[in-house]
DOMAR-117355 format. One record per residue (C-alpha): x, y, z; residue in three letters. Coordinates in steps of 0.05 Angstrom, whole numbers, plus 5000, padded with zeros to 4 digits. Example, Ala and Ser with C-alpha at 12.3 -4.5 7.8 and 13.67 -1.06 7.14 Angstrom:
<recs>
(rec (5246,4910,5156),"ALA")
(rec (5273,4979,5143),"SER")
</recs>
This chain:
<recs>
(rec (3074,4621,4447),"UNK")
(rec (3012,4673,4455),"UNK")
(rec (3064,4725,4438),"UNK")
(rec (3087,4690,4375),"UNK")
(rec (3015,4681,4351),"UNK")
(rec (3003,4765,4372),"UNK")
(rec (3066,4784,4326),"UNK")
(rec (3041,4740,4265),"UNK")
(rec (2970,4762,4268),"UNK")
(rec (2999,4837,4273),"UNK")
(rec (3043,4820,4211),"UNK")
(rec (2990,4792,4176),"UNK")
(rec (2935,4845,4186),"UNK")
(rec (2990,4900,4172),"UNK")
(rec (3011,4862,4104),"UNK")
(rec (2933,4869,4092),"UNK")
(rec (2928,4941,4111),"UNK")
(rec (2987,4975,4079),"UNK")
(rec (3002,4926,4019),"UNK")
(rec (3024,4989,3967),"UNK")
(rec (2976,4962,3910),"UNK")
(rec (2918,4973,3960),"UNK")
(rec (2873,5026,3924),"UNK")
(rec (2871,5085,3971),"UNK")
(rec (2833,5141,3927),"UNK")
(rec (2866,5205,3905),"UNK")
(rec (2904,5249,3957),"UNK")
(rec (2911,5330,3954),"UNK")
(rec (2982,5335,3945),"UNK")
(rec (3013,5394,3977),"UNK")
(rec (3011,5453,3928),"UNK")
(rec (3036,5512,3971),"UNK")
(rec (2982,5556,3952),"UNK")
(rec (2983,5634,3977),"UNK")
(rec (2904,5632,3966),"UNK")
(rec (2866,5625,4026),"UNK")
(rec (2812,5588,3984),"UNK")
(rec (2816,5542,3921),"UNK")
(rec (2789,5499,3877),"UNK")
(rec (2799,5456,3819),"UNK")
(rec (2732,5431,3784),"UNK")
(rec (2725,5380,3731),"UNK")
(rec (2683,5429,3687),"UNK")
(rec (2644,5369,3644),"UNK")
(rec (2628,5327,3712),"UNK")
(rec (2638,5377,3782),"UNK")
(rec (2681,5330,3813),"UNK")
(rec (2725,5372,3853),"UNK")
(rec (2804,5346,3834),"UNK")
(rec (2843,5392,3889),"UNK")
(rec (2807,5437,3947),"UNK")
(rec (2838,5485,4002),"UNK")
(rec (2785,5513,4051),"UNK")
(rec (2734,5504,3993),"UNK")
(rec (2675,5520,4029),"UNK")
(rec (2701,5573,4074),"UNK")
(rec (2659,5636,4067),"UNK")
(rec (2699,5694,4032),"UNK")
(rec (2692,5763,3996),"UNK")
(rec (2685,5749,3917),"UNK")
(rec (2700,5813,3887),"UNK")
(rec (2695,5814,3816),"UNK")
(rec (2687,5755,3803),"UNK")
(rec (2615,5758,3823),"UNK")
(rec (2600,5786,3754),"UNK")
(rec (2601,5721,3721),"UNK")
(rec (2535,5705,3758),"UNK")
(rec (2501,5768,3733),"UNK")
(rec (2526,5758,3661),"UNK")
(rec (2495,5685,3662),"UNK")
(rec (2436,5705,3698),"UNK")
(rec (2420,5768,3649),"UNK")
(rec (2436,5718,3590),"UNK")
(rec (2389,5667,3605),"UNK")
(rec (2338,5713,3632),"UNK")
(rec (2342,5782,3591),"UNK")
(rec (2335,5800,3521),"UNK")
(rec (2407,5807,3497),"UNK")
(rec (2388,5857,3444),"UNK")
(rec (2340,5899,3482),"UNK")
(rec (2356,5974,3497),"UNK")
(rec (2381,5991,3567),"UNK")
(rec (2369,6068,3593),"UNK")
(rec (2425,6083,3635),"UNK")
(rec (2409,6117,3707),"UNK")
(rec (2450,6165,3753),"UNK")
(rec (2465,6111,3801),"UNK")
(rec (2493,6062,3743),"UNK")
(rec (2531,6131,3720),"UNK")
(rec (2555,6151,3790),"UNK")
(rec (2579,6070,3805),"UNK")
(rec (2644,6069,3843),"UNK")
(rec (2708,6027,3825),"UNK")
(rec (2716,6006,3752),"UNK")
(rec (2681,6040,3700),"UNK")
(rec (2658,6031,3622),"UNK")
(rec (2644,6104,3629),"UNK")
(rec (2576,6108,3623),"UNK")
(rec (2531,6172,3614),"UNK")
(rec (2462,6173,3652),"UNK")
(rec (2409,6174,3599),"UNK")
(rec (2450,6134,3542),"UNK")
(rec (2424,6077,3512),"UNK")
(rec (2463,6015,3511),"UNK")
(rec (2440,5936,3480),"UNK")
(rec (2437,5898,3544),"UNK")
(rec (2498,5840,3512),"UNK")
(rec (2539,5904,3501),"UNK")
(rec (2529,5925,3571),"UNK")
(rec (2545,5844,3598),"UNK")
(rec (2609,5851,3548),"UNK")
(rec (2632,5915,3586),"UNK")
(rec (2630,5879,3648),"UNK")
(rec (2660,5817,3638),"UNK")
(rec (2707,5848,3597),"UNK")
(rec (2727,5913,3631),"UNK")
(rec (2696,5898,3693),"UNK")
(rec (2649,5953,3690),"UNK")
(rec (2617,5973,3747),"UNK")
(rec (2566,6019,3719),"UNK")
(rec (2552,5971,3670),"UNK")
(rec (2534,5912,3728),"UNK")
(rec (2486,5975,3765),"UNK")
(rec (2456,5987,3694),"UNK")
(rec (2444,5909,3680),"UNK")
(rec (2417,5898,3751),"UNK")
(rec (2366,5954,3745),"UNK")
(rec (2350,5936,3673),"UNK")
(rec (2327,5867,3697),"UNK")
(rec (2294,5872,3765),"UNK")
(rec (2287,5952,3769),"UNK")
(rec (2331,5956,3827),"UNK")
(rec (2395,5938,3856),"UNK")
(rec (2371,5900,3921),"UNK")
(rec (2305,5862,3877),"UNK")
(rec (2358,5844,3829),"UNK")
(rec (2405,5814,3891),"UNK")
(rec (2344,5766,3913),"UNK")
(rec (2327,5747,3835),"UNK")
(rec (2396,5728,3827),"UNK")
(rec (2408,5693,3888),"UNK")
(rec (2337,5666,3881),"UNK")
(rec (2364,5636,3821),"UNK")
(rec (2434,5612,3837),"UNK")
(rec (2401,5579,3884),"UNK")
(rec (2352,5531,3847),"UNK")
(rec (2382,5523,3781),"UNK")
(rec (2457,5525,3793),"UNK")
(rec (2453,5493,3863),"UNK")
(rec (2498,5533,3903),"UNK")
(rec (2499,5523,3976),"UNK")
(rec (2538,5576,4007),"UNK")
(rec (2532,5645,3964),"UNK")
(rec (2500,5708,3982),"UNK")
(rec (2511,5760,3935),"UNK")
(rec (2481,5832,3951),"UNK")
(rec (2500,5867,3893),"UNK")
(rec (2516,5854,3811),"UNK")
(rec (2592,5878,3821),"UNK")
(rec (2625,5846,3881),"UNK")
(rec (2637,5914,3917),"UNK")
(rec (2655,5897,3985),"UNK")
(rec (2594,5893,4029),"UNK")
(rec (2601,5842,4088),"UNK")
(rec (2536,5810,4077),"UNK")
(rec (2570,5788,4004),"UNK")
(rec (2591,5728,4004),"UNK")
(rec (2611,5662,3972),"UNK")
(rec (2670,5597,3967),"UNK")
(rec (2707,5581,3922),"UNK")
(rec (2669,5506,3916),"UNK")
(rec (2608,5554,3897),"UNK")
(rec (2637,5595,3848),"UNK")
(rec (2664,5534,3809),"UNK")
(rec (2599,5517,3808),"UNK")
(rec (2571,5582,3777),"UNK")
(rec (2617,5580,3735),"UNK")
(rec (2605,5512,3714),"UNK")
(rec (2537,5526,3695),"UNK")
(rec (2557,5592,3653),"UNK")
(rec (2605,5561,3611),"UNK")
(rec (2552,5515,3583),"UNK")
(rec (2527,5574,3553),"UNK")
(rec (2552,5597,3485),"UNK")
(rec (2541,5665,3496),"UNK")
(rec (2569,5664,3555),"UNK")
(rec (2623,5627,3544),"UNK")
(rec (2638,5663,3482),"UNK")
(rec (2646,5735,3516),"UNK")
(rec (2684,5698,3579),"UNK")
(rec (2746,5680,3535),"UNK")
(rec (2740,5756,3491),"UNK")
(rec (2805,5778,3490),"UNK")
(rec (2798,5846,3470),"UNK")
(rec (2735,5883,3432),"UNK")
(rec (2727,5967,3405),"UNK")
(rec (2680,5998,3460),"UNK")
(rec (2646,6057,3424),"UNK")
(rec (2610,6092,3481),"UNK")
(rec (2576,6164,3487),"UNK")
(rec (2642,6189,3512),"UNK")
(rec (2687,6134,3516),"UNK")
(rec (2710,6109,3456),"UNK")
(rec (2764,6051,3461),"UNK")
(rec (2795,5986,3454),"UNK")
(rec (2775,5937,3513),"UNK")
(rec (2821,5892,3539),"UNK")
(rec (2810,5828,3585),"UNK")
(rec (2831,5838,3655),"UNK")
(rec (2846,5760,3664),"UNK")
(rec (2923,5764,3645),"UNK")
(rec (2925,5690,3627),"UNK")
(rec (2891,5707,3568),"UNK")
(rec (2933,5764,3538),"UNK")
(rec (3001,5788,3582),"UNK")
(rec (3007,5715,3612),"UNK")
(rec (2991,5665,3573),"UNK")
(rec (2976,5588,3592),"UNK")
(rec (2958,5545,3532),"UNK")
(rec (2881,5524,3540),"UNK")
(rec (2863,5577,3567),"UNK")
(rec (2787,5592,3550),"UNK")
(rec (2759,5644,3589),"UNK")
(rec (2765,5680,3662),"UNK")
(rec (2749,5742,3714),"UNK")
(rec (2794,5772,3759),"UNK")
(rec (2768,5813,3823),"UNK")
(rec (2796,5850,3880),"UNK")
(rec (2770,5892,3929),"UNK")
(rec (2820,5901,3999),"UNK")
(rec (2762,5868,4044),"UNK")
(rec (2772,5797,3995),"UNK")
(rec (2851,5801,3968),"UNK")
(rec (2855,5786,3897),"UNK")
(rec (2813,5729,3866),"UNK")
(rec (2800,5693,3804),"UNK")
(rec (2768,5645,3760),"UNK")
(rec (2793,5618,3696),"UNK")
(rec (2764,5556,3651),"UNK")
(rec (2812,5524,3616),"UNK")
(rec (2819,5453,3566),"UNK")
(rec (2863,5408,3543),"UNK")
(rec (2865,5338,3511),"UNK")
(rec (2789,5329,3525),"UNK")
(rec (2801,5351,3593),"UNK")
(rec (2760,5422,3617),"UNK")
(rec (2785,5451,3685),"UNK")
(rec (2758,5508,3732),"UNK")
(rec (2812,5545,3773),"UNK")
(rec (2783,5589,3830),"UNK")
(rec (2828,5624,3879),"UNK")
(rec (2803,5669,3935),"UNK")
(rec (2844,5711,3974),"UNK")
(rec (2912,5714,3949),"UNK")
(rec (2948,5774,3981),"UNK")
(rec (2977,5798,3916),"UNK")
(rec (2958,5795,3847),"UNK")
(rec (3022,5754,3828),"UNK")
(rec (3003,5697,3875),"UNK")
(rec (2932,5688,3847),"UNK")
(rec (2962,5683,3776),"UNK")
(rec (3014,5629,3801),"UNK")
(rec (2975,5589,3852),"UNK")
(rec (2916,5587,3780),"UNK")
(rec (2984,5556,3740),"UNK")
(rec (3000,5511,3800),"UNK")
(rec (2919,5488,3807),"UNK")
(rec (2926,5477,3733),"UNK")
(rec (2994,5445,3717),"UNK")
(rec (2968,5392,3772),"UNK")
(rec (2904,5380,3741),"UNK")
(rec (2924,5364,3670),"UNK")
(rec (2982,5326,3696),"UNK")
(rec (2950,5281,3733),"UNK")
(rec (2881,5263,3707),"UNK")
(rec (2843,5248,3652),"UNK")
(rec (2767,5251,3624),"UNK")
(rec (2736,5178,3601),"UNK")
(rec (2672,5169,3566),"UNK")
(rec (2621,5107,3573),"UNK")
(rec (2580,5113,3501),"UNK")
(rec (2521,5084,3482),"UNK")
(rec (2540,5049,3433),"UNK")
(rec (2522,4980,3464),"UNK")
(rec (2461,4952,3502),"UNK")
(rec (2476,4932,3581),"UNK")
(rec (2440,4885,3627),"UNK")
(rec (2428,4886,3699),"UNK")
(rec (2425,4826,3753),"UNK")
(rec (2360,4806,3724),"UNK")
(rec (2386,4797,3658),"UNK")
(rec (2340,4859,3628),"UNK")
(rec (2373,4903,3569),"UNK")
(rec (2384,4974,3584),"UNK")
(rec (2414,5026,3542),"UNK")
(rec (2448,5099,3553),"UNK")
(rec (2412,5158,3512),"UNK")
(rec (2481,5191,3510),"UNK")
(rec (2552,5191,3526),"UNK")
(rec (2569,5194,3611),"UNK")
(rec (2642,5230,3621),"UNK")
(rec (2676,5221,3678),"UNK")
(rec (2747,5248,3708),"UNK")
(rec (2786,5206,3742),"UNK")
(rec (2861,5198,3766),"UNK")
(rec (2909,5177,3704),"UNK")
(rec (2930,5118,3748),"UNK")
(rec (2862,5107,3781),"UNK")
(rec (2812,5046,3784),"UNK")
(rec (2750,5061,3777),"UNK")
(rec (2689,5014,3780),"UNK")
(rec (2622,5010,3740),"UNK")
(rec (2555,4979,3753),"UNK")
(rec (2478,4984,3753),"UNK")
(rec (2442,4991,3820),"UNK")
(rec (2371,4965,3835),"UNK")
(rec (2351,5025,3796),"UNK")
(rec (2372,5019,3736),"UNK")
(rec (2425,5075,3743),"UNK")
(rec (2500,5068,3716),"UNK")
(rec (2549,5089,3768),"UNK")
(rec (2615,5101,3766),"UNK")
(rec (2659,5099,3818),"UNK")
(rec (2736,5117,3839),"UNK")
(rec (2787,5083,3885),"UNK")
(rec (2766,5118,3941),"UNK")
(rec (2685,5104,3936),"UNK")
(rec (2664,5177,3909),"UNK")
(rec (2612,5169,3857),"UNK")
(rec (2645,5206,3794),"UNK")
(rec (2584,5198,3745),"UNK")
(rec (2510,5169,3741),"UNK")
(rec (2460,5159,3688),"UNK")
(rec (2386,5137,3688),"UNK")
(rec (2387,5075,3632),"UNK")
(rec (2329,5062,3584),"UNK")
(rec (2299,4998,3574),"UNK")
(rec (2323,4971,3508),"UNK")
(rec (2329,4906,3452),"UNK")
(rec (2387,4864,3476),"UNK")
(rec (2449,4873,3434),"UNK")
(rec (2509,4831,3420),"UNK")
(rec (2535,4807,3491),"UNK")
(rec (2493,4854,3534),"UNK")
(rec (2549,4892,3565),"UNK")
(rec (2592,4955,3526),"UNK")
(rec (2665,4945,3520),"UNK")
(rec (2686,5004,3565),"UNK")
(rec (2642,4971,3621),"UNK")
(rec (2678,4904,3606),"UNK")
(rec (2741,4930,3613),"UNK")
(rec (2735,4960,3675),"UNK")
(rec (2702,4903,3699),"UNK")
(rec (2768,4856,3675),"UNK")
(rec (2813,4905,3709),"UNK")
(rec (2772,4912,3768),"UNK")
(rec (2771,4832,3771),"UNK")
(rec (2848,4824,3762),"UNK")
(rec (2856,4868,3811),"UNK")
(rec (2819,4836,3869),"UNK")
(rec (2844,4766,3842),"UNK")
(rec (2914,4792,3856),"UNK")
(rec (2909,4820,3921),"UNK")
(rec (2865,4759,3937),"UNK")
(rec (2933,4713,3912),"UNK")
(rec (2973,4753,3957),"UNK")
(rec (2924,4748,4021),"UNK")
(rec (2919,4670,4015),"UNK")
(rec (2999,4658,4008),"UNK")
(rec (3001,4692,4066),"UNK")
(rec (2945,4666,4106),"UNK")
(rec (2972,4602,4078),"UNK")
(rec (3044,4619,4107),"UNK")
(rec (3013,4637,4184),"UNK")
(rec (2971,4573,4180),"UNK")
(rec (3026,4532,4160),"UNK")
(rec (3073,4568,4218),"UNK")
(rec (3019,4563,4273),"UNK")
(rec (3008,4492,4257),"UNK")
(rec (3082,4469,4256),"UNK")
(rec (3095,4524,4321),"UNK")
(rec (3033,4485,4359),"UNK")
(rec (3056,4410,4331),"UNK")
(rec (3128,4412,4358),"UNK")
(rec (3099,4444,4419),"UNK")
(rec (3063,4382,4438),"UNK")
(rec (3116,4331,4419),"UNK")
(rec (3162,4364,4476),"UNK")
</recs>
């Protein structure tokens, strides 16, 4: 009898456990990536949609430019005069072919190196801003730091030239990049395709290096930077949207430059296949347990799952949270205090909380029929029992 009553509380708990509408979160499917490192970044909220080895430490390369572009834009004059010097002139690697002593606007200079990848013109910007390569390494990091919030990046120099104290993940640079992109400027010379370069000796057409943008193309595409040095492989970022959906590909050591393109296509094809960007507006006033009206000042996006649940309330702080299947917070706002409107409570919240509810009231339908269905077998099992 004890081992009848073992095998139906087993059943039970297992009908409990691994019922197939039981919300279990989004998993990484397996993508097959040659990168070493990856990520794909929700570019509106940072909620990280597919990681491999994320935070492990790597080379950059290249791709290290994009934080000196954004940190001379938001902290240099973009039309002020640059002086070249002999070490900008004598930088190794990739070149806009500058001359020591000409005198370049400092957004031409940050065009040359996001575009062409200039080397000289990084060395040039770097000096131009904090007078020397190694003060201009602790301003930027100084600042990636405190205002972008990255938690594993060292950079050393403005280029990415290999140095093995240069370092950064690819969870990081998604978040660099992140930050950029929500600058126009930035943004705008990120996704330049090709511009004339008049130089003191070099005069020609520039042409993005990022091959998804011109030999390759992948439709919403918006902007990118490709790196390599041997020490790091081949890596690259690229920003790219779609149906109100913004994505950040970053791949970090790929061995070739063919598998850093395809593993981008693969991070990408898997990201705007399988989720989706929802807004909460403002429209609407909300209450919280006490009954008080609060309000959003503006929109809250979040990205979630095309088939995932996600669930919405307002905590003993008067913050809106959002939340996914598997309990990771995908968006917050503070709430204002505000004139009750209409029912208290915006449509979008409303529906989530109606799907939320059907959902628990059918998995709670299933768990009683069969609780009801081991009751009702114990009790018969244990009733015949003691007429024998």
């Amino acid at each position: 009898m004890k081992q009848i009553l073992h095998t139906m509380i087993a059943a039970f708990t297992l009908f409990i456990i691994m019922h197939p509408d039981k919300a279990s979160g989004i998993k990484d499917p397996d993508l097959s990536l040659k990168s070493e490192g990856a990520v794909l970044m929700d570019a509106k909220t940072g909620r990280i949609l597919y990681e491999k080895n994320g935070h492990a430490s790597m080379y950059p390369a290249s791709i290290t430019k994009i934080a000196t572009a954004i940190y001379a834009i938001e902290n240099g004059d973009l039309d002020e005069i640059v002086t070249v010097s002999e070490k900008a002139r004598n930088a190794e690697g990739t070149k806009v072919f500058l001359e020591e002593g000409e005198q370049v606007p400092l957004k031409r200079l940050i065009q040359g190196m996001l575009i062409n990848s200039g080397n000289d013109a990084a060395i040039a910007i770097a000096e131009h801003m904090s007078g020397n390569v190694e003060q201009f390494s602790k301003d930027l990091n100084e600042y990636l730091l405190k205002d972008v919030g990255v938690e594993q990046t060292n950079f050393v120099n403005p280029s990415g030239l290999f140095d093995p104290d240069h370092r950064t993940t690819a969870a990081d640079m998604g978040k660099i990049t992140k930050y950029a992109i929500k600058n126009e400027q930035f943004a705008e010379i990120f996704g330049t395709k090709s511009m004339e370069w008049e130089g003191e000796t070099w005069q020609t057409t520039l042409l993005t290096h990022h091959k998804m943008l011109k030999q390759r193309p992948y439709e919403g595409v918006t902007g990118g930077k490709n790196g390599f040095v041997s020490q790091s492989g081949f890596t690259l970022v690229t920003a790219a949207q779609k149906n109100g959906l913004s994505l950040i590909a970053v791949t970090l050591k790929s061995p070739n430059d063919s598998g850093t393109y395809n593993d981008t296509e693969k991070l990408l094809d898997y990201g705007f296949g399988h989720f989706e960007t929802k807004e909460i507006a403002p429209a609407a006033s909300l209450v919280n347990d006490k009954k008080e009206p609060l309000q959003l000042t503006e929109p809250i996006p979040y990205t979630k799952g095309k088939d995932e649940k996600v669930t919405t309330k307002i905590n003993r702080l008067n913050e809106l949270v959002v939340h996914g299947e598997d309990g990771q917070e995908l968006a917050s706002a503070k709430l204002e205090p505000a004139i009750p409107e209409g029912q208290g409570i915006s449509q979008n919240l409303q529906e989530n909380k109606e799907e939320e509810d059907k959902y628990f009231s059918s998995h709670f339908f299933l768990a009683a029929i069969a609780a009801f269905l081991l009751v009702t077998f114990i009790s018969g099992t244990l009733y015949w029992q003691t007429k024998r």
